[in-house]
N, C-alpha and C positions, 0 to 999 in steps of 0.2 A: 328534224322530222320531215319526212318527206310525203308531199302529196302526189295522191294517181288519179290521172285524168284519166278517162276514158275513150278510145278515140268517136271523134266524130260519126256519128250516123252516116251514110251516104245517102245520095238522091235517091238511086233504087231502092232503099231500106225502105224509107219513107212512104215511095211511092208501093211499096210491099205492103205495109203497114195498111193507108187507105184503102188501097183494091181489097185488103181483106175484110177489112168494114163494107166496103159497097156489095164484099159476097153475104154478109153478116144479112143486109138489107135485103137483098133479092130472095134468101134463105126465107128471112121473116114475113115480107112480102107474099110467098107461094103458102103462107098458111100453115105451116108443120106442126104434130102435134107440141101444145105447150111445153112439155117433157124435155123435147126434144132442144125448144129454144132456151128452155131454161139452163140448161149446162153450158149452153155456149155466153148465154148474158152474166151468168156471176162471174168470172173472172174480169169479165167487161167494165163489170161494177165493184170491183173489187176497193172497199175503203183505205186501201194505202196506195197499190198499184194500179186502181182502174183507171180508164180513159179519161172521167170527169176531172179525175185528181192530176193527173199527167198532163192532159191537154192544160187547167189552170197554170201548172208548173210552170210547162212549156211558154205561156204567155206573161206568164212573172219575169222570168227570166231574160223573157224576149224583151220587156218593159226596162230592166235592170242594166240588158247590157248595149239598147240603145239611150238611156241616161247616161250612163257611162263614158261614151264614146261621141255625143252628137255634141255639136261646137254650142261653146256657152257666149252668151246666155241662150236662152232655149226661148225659139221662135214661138207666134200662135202655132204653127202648125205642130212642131214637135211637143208642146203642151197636151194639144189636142189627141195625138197619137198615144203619148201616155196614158191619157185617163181611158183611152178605148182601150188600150193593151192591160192597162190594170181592171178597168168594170168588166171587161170579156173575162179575166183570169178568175175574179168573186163568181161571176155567175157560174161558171165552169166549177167551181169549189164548191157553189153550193148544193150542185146535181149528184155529191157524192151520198146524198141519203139514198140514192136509191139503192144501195146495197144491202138495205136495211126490207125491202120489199121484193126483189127478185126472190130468195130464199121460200116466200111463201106464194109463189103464182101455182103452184102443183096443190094448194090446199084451196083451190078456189074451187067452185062450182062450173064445169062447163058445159055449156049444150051440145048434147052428141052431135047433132046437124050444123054448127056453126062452122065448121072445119069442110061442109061441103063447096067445093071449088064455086057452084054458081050463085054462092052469097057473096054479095058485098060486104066487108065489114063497115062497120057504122063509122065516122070519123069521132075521133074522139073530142074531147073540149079537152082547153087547157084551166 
């Protein structure tokens, strides 16, 4: 049985990837109606493919294949890198509910005047 790899991402993929998030922000940023952001956030947040799920992956993986490869036994520091590489990858994993809330921001109530340019929106809490 044979396995297929797939090749490597390159740097500019990557760096494709981000810049199109930073255009995601500045989009969201300028206010547009919710409508609008909402089609572009559910794939975003998609519960098998979204960011939150990918980005955990991406840090699991990252976790697995410097375990793998770093000289044993394994320094304070390489310890430490782990458990940041693995609690970044849960909390990343855990953000995939929101897939489960995008679907319904178009069933909200919005203020007609909140989408005027010379409001501030309010900061939210966490």
């Amino acid at each position: 049985m044979s396995s297929t790899t797939l090749p490597a991402p390159t740097v500019k993929e990557i760096e494709q990837a981000t810049h199109t998030l930073a255009r995601l922000v500045a989009f969201l940023r300028a206010n547009p109606p919710v409508d609008d952001a909402q089609v572009l956030l559910e794939p975003l947040f998609d519960d098998d493919n979204g960011a939150p799920v990918l980005l955990s992956e991406v840090l699991w993986a990252t976790a697995r294949l410097v375990s793998g490869q770093v000289a044993v036994p394994w320094t304070d520091e390489t310890k430490r890198i782990l458990r940041t590489l693995a609690a970044a990858s849960q909390e990343f994993r855990a953000w995939h509910v929101l897939d489960w809330d995008i679907p319904y921001l178009d069933s909200l109530d919005y203020d007609p005047y909140a989408a005027a340019p010379h409001r501030t929106p309010r900061r939210l809490m966490p």
